[in-house]
N, C-alpha and C positions, 0 to 999 in steps of 0.2 A: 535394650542396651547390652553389649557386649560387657565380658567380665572385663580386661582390658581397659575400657574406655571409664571403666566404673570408678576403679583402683588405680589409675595413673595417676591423678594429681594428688591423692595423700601420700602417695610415697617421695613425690619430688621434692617437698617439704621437709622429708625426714634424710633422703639421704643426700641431697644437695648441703646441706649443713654440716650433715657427717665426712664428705670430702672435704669442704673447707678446713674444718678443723683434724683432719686426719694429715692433708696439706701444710698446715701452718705447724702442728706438732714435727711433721718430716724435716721442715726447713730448722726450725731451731734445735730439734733432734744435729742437726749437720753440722749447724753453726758451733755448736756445743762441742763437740769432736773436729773441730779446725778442718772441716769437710768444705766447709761453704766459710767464705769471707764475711766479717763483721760488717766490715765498713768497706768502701772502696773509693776513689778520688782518682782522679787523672791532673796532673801538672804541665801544661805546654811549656818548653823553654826552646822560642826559636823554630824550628824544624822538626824539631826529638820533643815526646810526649815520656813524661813518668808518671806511669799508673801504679797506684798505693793501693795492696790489697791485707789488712787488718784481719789476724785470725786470731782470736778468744778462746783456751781451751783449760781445763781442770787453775782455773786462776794464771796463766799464766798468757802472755800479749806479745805477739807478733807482727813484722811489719814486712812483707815480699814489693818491692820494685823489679817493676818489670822496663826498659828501655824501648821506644820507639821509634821508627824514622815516620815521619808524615810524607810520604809519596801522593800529593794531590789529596781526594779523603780517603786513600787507603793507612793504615798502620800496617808499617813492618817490625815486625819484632829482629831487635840487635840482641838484646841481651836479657837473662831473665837473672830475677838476684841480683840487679847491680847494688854496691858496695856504699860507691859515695855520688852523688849527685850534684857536688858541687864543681866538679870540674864540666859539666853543659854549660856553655855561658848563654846566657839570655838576652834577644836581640829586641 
């Protein structure tokens, strides 16, 4: 038996785990510093799509709209930041 063949599958066990959790620490590491979005949502109204991207940082809660046009199923982005979204009217 090769040394290789010997010692491969106890270490799969230790470090397949240790990425997971090395992974999930990065992501809320990001989330924590408004790197990565809390929460996300998309709202179709009509033609135009507004995606809600929610960022959580040192206690403090944000909300970025972004504007879409639906071109068939592509999205084009019009505007990033929009302000108010009640001027879209909904068909």
């Amino acid at each position: 038996m090769r040394f290789s063949r010997a010692f491969h599958r106890p270490w799969v066990y230790v470090i397949v785990p240790a990425r997971v959790i090395a992974g999930w620490f990065t992501i809320v590491s990001l989330q924590s510093l408004a790197v990565l979005p809390v929460e996300t949502r998309a709202e179709r109204r009509g033609e135009f799509v507004i995606a809600y991207h929610t960022y959580d940082a040192f206690g403090h809660r944000g909300t970025r709209r972004t504007l879409y046009y639906m071109d068939g199923r592509r999205r084009r982005l019009i505007h990033k930041n929009v302000v108010d979204s009640r001027s879209i009217r909904s068909n």
